[in-house]
C-alpha positions in Angstrom: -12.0 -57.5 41.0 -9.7 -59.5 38.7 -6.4 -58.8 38.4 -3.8 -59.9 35.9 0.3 -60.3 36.1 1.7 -59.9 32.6 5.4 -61.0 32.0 5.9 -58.8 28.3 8.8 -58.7 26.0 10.0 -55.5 23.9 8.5 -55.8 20.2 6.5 -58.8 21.0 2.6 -59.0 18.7 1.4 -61.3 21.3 2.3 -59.2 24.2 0.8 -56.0 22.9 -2.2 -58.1 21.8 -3.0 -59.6 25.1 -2.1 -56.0 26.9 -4.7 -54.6 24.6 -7.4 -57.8 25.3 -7.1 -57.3 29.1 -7.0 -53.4 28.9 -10.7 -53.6 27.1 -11.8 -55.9 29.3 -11.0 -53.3 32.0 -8.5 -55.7 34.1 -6.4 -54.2 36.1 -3.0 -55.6 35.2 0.6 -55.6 36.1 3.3 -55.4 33.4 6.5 -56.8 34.1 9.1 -55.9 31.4 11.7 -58.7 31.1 13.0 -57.8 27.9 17.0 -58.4 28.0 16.6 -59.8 31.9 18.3 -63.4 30.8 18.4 -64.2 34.2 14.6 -63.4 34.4 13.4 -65.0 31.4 15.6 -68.2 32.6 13.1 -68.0 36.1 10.2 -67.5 34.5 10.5 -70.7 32.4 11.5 -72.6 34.8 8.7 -71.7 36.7 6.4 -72.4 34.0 7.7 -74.7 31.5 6.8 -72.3 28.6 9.8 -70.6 26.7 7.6 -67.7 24.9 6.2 -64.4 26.3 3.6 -63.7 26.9 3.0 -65.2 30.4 -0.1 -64.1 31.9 -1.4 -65.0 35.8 -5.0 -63.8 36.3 -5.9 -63.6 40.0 -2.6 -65.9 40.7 -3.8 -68.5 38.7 -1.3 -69.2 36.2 -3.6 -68.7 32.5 -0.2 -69.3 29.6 0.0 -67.3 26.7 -1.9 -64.8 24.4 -3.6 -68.0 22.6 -4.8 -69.1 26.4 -6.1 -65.5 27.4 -7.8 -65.4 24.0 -9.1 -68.8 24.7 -11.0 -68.0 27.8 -12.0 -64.5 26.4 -14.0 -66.5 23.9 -15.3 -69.0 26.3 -16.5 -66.1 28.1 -14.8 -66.2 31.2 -12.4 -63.6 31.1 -14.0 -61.0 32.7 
């Protein structure tokens, strides 16, 4: 079973995209709200190295953003 870790943003079009993409690819997902969390957001960067949101994980592989997860949807290999 895949699952996917979503880092998300209030009033963010990519977020709510790539909620929607893994939702109808039945993906079980976590969604972790950092909207405001400046402390969070700081982390997560870190971490990463990107400064945007979304941040997706799929099966604690680390995938990027929406444009990634859309990416390997279309490469077929989001399932």
């Amino acid at each position: 079973m895949t699952i996917a870790l979503l880092y998300t943003m209030d009033h963010c079009p990519y977020c709510e995209r790539a909620k929607r993409l893994l939702e109808s690819r039945q993906i079980s997902t976590t969604i972790i709200d950092i909207t405001g969390d400046n402390e969070e957001i700081t982390k997560l960067s870190q971490r990463t190295g990107m400064h945007t949101l979304p941040q997706i994980w799929i099966d604690n592989d680390f995938v990027g953003g929406c444009d990634d997860l859309l990416r390997l949807d279309m490469a077929g290999k989001l399932r």
